[in-house]
C-alpha positions as CSV (number, residue, x, y, z in Angstrom):
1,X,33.9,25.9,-21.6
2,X,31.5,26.8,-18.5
3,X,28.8,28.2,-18.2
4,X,26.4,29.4,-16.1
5,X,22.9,27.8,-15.5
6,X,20.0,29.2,-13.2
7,X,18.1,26.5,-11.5
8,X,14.8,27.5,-9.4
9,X,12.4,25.5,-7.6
10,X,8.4,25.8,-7.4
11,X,8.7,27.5,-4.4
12,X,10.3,30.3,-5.8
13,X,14.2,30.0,-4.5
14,X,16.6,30.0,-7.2
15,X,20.3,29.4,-7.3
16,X,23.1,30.4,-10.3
17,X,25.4,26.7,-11.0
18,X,28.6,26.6,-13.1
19,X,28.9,24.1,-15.6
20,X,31.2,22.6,-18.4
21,X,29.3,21.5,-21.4
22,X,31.4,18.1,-21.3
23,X,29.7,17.4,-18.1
24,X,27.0,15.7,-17.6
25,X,23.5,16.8,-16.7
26,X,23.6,14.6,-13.7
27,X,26.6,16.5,-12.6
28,X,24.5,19.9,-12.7
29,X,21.8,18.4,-10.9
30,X,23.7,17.3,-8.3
31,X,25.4,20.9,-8.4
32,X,21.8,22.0,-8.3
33,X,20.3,20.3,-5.4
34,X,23.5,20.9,-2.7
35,X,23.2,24.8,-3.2
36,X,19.3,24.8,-2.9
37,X,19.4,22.9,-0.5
38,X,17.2,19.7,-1.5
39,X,16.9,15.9,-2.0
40,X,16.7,14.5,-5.7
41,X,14.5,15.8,-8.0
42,X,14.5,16.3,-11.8
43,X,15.5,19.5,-14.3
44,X,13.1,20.1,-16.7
45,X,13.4,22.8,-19.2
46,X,11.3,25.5,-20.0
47,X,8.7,23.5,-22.2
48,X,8.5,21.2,-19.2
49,X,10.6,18.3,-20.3
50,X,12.6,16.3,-18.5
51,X,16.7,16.5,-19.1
52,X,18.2,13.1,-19.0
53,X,20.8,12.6,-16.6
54,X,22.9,10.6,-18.6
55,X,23.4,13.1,-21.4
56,X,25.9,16.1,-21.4
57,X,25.5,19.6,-21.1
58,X,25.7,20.5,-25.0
59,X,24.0,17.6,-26.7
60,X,20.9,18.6,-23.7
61,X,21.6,21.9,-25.5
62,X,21.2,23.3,-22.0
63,X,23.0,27.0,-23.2
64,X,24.7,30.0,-21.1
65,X,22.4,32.1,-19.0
66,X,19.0,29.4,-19.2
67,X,17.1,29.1,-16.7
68,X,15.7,25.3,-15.6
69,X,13.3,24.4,-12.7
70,X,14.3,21.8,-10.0
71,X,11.0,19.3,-9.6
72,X,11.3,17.5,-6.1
73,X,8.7,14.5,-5.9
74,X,8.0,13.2,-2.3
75,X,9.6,9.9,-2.2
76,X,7.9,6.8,-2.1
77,X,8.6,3.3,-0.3
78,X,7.1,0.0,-0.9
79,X,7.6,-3.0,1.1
80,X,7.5,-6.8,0.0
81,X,7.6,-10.0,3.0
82,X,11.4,-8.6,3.2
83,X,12.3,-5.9,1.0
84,X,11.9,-2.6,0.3
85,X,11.4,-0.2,-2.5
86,X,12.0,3.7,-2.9
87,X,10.9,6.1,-5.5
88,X,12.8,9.1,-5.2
89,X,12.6,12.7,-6.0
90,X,13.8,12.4,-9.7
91,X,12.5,9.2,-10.2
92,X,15.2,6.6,-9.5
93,X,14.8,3.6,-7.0
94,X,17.2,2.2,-4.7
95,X,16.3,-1.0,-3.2
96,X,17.4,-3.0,0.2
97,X,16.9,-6.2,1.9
98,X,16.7,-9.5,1.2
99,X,17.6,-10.1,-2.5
100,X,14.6,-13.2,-3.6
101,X,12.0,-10.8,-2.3
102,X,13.2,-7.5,-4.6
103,X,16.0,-6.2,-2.5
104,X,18.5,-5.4,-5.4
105,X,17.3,-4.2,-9.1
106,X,20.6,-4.4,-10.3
107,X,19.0,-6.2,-13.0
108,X,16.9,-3.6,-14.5
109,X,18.6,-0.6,-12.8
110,X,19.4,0.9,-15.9
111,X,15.6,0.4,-17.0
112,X,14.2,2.4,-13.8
113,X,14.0,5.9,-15.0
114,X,11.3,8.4,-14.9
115,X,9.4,5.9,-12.1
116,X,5.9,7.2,-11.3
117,X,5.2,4.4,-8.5
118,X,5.8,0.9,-7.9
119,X,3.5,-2.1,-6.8
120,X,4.2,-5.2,-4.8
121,X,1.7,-7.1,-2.0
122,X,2.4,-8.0,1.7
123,X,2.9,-11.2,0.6
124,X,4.8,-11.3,-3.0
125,X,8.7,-11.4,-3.6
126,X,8.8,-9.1,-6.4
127,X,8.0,-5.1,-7.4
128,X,6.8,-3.8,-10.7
129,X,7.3,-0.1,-11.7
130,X,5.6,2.3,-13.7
131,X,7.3,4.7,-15.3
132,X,6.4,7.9,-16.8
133,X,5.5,6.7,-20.6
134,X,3.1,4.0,-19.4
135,X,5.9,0.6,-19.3
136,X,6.5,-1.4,-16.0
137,X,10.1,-2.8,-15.2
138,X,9.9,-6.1,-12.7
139,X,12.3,-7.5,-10.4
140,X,12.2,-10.0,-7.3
141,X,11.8,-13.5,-7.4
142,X,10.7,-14.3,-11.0
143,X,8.0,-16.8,-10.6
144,X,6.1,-14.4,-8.6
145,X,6.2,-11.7,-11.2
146,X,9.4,-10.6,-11.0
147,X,10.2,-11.9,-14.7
148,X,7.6,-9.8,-16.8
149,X,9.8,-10.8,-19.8
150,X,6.7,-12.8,-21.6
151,X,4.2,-10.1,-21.7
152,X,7.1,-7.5,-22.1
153,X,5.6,-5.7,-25.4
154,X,2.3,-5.9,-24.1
155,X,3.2,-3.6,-20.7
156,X,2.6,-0.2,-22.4
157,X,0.3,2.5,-21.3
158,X,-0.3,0.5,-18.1
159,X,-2.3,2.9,-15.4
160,X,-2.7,1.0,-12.5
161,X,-0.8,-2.7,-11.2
162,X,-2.6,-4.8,-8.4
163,X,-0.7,-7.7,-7.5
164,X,-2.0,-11.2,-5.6
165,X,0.5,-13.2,-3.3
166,X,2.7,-14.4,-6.6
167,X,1.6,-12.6,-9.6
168,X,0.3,-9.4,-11.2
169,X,-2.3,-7.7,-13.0
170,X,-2.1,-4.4,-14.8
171,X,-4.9,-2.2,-16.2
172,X,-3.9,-0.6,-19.3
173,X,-5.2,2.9,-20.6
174,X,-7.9,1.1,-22.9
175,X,-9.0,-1.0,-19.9
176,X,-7.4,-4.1,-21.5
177,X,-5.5,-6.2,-18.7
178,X,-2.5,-8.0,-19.2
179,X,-1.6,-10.8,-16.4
180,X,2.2,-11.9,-15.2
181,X,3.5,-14.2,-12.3
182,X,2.5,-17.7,-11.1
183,X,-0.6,-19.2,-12.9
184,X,-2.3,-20.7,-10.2
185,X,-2.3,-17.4,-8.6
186,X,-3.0,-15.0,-11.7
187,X,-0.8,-14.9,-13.4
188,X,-2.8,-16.4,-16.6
189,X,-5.4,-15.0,-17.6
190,X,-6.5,-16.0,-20.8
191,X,-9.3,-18.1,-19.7
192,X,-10.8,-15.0,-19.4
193,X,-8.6,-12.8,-21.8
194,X,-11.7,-11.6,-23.9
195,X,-14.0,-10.6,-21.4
196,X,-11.0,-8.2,-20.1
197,X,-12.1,-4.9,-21.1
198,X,-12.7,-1.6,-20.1
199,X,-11.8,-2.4,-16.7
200,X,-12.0,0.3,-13.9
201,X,-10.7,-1.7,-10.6
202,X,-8.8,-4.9,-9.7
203,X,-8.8,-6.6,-6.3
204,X,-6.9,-9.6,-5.1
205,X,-7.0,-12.5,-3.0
206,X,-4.0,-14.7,-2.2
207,X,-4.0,-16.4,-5.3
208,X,-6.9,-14.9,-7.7
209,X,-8.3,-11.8,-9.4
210,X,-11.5,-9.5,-9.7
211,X,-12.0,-6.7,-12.0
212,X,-14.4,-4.6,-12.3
213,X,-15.4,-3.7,-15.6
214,X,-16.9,-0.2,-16.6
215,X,-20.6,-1.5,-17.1
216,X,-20.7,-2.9,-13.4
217,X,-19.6,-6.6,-14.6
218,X,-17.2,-8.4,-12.8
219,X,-14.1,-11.0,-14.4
220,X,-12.7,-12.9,-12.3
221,X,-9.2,-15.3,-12.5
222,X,-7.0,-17.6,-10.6
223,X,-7.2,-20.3,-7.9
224,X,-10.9,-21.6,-8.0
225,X,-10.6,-22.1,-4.2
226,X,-9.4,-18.6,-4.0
227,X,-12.1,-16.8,-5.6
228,X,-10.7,-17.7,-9.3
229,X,-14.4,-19.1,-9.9
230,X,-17.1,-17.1,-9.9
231,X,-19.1,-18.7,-12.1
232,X,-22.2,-19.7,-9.7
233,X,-22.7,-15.6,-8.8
234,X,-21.9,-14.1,-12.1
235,X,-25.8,-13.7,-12.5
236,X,-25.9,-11.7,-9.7
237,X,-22.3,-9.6,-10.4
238,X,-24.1,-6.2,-11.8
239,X,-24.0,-2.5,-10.9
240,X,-20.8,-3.6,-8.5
241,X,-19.6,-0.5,-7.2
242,X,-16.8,-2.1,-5.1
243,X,-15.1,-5.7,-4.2
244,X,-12.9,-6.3,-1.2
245,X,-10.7,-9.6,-0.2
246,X,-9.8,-11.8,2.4
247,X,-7.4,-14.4,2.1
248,X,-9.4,-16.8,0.0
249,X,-12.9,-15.0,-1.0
250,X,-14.5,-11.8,-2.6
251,X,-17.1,-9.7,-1.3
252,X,-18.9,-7.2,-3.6
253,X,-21.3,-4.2,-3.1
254,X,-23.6,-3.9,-5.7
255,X,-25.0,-0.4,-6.3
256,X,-28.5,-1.2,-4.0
257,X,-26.6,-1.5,-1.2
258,X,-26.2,-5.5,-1.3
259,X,-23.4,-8.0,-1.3
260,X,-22.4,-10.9,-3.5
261,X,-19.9,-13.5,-2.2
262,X,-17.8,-15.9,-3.4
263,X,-15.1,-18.5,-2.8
264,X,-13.9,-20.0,-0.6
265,X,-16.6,-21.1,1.7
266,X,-14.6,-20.7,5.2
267,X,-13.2,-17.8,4.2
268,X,-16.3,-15.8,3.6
269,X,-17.5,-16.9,0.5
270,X,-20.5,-18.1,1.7
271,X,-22.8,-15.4,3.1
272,X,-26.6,-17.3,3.2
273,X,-26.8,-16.9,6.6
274,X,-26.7,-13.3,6.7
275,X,-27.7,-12.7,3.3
276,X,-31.0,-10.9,4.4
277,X,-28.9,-8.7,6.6
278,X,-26.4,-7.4,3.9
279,X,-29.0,-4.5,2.6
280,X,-27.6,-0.7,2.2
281,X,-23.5,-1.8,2.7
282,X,-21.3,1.0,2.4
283,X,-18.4,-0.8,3.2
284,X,-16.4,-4.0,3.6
285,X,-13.3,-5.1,6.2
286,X,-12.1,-8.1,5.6
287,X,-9.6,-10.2,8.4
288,X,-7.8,-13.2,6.9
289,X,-10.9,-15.3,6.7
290,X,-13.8,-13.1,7.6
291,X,-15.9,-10.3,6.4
292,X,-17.7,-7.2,8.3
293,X,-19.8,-5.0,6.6
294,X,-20.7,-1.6,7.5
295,X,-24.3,-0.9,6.5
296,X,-25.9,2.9,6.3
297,X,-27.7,2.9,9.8
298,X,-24.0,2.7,11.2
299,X,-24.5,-1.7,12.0
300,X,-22.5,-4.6,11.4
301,X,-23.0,-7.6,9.6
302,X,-20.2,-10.3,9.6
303,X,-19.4,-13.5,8.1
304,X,-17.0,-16.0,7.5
305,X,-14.7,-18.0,9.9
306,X,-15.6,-17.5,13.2
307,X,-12.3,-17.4,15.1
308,X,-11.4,-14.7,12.2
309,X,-14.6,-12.1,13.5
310,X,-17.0,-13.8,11.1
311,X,-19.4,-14.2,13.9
312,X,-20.0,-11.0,16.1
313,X,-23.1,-12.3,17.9
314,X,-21.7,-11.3,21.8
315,X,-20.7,-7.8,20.6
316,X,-23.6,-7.3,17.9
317,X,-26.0,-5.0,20.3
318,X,-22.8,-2.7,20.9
319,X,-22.5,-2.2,17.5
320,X,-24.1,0.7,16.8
321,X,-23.1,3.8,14.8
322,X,-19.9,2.2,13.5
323,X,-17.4,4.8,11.6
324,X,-14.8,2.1,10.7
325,X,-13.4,-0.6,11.1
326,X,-9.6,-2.3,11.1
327,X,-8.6,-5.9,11.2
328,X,-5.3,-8.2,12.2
329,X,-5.5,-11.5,11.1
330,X,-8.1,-12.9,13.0
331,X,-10.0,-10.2,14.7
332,X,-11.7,-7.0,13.9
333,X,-11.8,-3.4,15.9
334,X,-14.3,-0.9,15.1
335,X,-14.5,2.8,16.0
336,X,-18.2,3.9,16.9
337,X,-19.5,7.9,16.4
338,X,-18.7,8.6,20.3
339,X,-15.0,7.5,19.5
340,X,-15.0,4.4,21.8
341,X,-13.6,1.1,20.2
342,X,-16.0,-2.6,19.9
343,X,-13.7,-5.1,19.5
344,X,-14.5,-9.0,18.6
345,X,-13.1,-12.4,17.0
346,X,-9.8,-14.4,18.6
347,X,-9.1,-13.0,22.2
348,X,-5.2,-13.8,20.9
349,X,-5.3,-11.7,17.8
350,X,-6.6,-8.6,20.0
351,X,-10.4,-9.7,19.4
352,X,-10.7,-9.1,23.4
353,X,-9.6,-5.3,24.6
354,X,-11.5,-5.6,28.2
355,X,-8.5,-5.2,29.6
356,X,-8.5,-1.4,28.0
357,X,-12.3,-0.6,27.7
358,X,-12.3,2.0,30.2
359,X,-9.4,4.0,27.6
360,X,-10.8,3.6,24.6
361,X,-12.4,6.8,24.2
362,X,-12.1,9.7,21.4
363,X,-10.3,7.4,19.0
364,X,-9.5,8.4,16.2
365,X,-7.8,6.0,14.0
366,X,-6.4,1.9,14.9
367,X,-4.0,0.2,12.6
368,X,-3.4,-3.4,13.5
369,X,-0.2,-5.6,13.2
370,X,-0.6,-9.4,12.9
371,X,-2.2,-10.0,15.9
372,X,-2.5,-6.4,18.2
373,X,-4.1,-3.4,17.6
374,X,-3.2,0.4,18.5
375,X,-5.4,3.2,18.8
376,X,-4.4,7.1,18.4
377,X,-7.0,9.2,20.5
378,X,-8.1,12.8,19.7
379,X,-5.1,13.3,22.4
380,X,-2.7,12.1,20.9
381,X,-2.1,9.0,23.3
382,X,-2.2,5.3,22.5
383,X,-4.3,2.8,23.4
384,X,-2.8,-1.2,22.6
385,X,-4.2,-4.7,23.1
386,X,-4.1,-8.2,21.8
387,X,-1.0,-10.5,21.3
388,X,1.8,-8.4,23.7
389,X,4.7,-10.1,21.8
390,X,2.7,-8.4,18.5
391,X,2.8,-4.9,19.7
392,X,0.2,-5.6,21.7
393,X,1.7,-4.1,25.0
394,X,3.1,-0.6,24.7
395,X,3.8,-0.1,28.9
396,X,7.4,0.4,28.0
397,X,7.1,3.7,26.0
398,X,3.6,4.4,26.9
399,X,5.0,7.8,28.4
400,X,6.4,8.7,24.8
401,X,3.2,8.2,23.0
402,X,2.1,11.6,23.5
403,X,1.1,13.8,20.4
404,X,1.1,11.0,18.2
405,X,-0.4,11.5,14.4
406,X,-0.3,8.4,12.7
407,X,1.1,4.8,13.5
408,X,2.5,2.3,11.1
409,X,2.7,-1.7,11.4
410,X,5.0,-4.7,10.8
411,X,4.3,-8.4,11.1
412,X,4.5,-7.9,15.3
413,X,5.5,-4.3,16.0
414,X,4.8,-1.0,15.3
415,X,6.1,2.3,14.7
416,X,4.5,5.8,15.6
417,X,5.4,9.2,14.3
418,X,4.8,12.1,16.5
419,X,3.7,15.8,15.6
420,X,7.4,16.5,16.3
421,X,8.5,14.2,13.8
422,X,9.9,11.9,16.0
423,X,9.3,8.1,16.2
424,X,8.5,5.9,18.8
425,X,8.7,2.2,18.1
426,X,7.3,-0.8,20.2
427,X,6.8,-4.7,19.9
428,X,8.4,-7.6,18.7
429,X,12.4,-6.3,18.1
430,X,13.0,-8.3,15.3
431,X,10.1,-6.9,13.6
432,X,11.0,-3.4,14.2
433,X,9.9,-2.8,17.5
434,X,12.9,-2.0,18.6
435,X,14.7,1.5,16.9
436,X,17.2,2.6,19.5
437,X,20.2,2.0,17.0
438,X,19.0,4.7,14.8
439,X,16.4,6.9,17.4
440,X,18.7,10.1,17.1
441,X,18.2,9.9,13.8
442,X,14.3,9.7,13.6
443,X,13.9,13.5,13.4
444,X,11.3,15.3,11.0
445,X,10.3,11.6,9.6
446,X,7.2,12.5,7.5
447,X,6.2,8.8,6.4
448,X,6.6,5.7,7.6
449,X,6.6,2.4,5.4
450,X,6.9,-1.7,6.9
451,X,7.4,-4.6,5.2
452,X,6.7,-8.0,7.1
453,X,9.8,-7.6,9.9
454,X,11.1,-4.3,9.6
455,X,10.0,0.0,9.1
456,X,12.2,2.7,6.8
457,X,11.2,6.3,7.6
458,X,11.1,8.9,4.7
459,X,12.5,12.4,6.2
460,X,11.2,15.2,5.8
461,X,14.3,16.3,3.6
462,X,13.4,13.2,1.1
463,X,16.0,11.1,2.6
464,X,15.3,7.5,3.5
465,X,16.5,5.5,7.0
């Protein structure tokens, strides 16, 4: 028997589909989102629940002349070293790439249902989802936290997932944690399982944790060397309002405006010889071994490895009214009020843009690849320095980077969406920097996502490329 069902979406456009009540409610759907017009999405009812796909038209009890709404969901992407990741509109994920790294959830497809969003790190081989009733589903390369199986039961009401180079930590809605992946990198917790509670915040180094708990406290868990230990600060860990990472140490702002270290030394652990300077911080950048601080009064006080920007000395007087800063691995960029651009750590790693001073003016924005930066001005156009096999060198499309809104980076190349939603892409072609295979179909791209050697563009239609 068929019937007929009305499906409408939020913005008001409605369309009449025929069904059999054999059929499935995946089949409507799909019926659904040809004759609006749309990408996935979900069919909830008129108590706002969610139909499941799997079950048919009568036993959904979805009956003649009912009227359902169409809920569309921007997609979401989410890139490990060499995968990729991709909410979609009803809640589904579809992965790609290189299988160890999470590039098929074949696995745990059937699990991967009603997904809110989905976690992974520059640096880890696996992804962990959250779905709608609070559980996570992992896959990728199990000893990074792509086998949750031992803390399975435990993975309930979970709110938020930060993850370190090779293991996870989620915050559940009672501010308990609960811990996954490689030890040595956080994956074990219970050392410090107790003092786990009522978290607010996690942050992560390569191979360590740091939550901040709701009184201001800090835990902290993993590699010693990696900011694991932070036992000879803990005194000092109160009223932190925010903690930020670099490879192997922790910086935190306490609510006065100052700054508590720890880890490993090289890597910024060890700020005494700024200490006095680190007064009225509003906020951290971190390279892969170095720290700069933004303070109130618009300065800059850095730290850490000085081939990594930890010491700023020849640039400090320029320094002056800083908005924000970006970082590659070993070099920071910051923007100043007047929009021009202070650069300063390895020449390589685009710590040196003398070669571009005289363009750096109305900036708005710089992301940074490995070792290159670009800069979107109030213009539109793009400014790039540092490594030129890195992005650093744009001359061969610099006559396409007009009207650009936002840019997006690999490992060595990046990729720029225009107000047009075109792309242009530039840099290392292994990485991404080369898109001419697919440029006629970069049209209306919306968002751009990279993992470490290659970009996928979300259209504006929902679909992925």
């Amino acid at each position: 028997m068929s019937i007929s069902v009305e499906v409408g979406l939020l913005s008001g456009k409605t369309a009449t589909v025929q069904v059999d009540l054999g059929e499935s409610v995946e089949t409507l759907k799909r019926r659904a989102q040809l004759a609006l017009g749309v990408g996935k999405g979900r069919l909830l009812d008129s108590s706002g629940g969610v139909l499941d796909g799997r079950a048919s038209i009568k036993k959904a009890r979805v009956d003649d002349g009912v009227s359902l709404t169409m809920h569309i969901n921007r997609s979401q992407v989410q890139a490990s070293p060499n995968a990729f990741a991709a909410v979609l509109g009803d809640g589904t994920v579809v992965t790609w790439g290189c299988v160890p790294s999470g590039g098929t959830c074949s696995a745990v497809m059937d699990q991967l249902t009603n997904v809110q969003q989905i976690q992974t790190e520059a640096g880890v081989d696996a992804f962990a989802a959250i779905l709608a009733d609070g559980s996570v589903v992992t896959w990728g390369r199990g000893s990074c936290g792509g086998d949750s199986s031992a803390v399975q039961s435990q993975l309930k009401t979970v709110q938020q997932i930060q993850a370190s180079h090779a293991a996870f930590a989620a915050i559940r809605s009672d501010g308990s944690v609960v811990t996954w992946g490689h030890p040595t990198h956080g994956g074990d917790s219970a050392a410090v399982q107790s003092q786990l509670q009522t978290v607010q915040l996690i942050q992560a180094s390569h191979a360590a944790f740091a939550a901040i708990r709701a009184d201001g406290s800090v835990v902290t868990w993993g590699h010693p060397i990696h900011g694991g230990d932070s036992a000879a600060v803990r005194s000092q860990l109160n009223n932190v309002q925010q903690v930020q990472a670099s490879d192997s140490a922790f910086a935190a702002i306490l609510a006065d405006g100052s700054v508590v270290t720890w880890g490993h030394p090289v890597f910024g652990g060890q700020s005494s010889a700024v200490q006095s300077q680190l007064r009225n911080v509003q906020h951290i950048q971190a390279s892969q071994a170095a720290f700069a601080a933004i303070r109130a009064d618009g300065s800059v006080v850095t730290w850490g490895h000085p081939f990594h920007g930890g010491c700023s000395k020849d640039v400090q007087d320029q320094l002056r009214n800083v908005q924000q800063i970006q970082a590659s691995e070993r070099a920071f960029a910051a923007v100043l009020a007047d929009g021009s651009v202070v650069t300063w750590g390895h020449g390589a790693f685009g710590g040196d843009s003398s070669a571009v001073e005289s363009q750096l003016k109305t900036v708005q924005q710089i992301q940074a690849s490995h070792a290159a930066f670009a800069a979107i001005r109030a213009d539109g156009s793009v400014v790039t320095w540092g490594n030129p096999f890195q992005g650093g060198c744009s001359k061969d499309v610099q006559d396409q980077l007009r009207n650009v809104e936002q840019i997006q980076a690999s490992q060595t190349a990046f990729a720029a969406i225009r107000h047009d939603g075109s792309v242009v892409t530039w840099g290392s072609a292994v990485s991404g920097g080369d898109s001419r295979a697919v440029q006629s179909q970069l049209k209306t791209v919306q968002q751009i996502q990279a993992s470490r050697g290659a970009f996928a563009a979300i259209l504006m239609d929902g679909r992925l490329l």
